[in-house]
C-alpha positions in Angstrom: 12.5 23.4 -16.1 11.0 21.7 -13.3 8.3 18.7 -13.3 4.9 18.3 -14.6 2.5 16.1 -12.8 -0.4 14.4 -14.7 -3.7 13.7 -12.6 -5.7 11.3 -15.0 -9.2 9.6 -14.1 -10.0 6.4 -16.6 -13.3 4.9 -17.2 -12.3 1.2 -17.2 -15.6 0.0 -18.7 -14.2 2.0 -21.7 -10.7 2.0 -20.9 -10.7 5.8 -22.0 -9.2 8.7 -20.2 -12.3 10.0 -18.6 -10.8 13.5 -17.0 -7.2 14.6 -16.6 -5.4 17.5 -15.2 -1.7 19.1 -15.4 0.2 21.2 -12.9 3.7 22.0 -12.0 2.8 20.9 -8.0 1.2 18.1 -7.1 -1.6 19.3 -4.6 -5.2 18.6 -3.9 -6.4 21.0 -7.1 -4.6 19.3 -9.8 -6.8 15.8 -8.8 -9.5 17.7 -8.2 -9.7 18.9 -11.3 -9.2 15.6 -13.2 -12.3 14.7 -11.4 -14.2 17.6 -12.1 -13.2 16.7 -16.0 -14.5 13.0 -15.7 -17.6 14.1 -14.0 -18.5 17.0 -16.8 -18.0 14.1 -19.8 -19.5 11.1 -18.1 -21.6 12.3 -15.1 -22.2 10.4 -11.6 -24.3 8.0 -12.0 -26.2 5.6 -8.8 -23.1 2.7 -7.9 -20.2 4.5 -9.1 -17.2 3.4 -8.3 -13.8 5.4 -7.8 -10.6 3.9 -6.9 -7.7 6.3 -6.4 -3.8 6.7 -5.7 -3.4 6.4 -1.8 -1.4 10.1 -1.8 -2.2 12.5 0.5 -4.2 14.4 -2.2 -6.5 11.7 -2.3 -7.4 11.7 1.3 -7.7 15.3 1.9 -11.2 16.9 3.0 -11.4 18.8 -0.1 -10.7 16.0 -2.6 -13.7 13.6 0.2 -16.2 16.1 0.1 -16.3 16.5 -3.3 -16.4 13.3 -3.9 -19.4 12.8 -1.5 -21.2 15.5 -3.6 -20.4 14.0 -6.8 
């Protein structure tokens, strides 16, 4: 037994769970993949908005540059 980290992305127009993720290490996938979630249900759209943990995850290159192509 060990942990299980949840990555979750929330809409809070809706105040629904938007994208989420599960992984038994928190690294730079497991957000990434919340976000990849949010973005297949909802979909960027022009002034979006994302406001995020201040981990290391979150600052990464990986995690930035998909953001910048969402």
């Amino acid at each position: 037994m060990g942990w299980l980290y949840l990555a979750a992305v929330m809409d809070l127009h809706s105040r629904r769970i938007v994208g989420w993720a599960t992984s038994a290490r928190m690294k730079t996938d497991l957000i990434s993949q919340a976000l990849e979630r949010a973005l297949a249900l909802r979909g960027p759209v022009p002034g979006l908005v994302l406001h995020s943990d201040r981990g290391s995850q979150y600052a990464s290159d990986t995690y930035q540059k998909q953001l910048v192509g969402a």
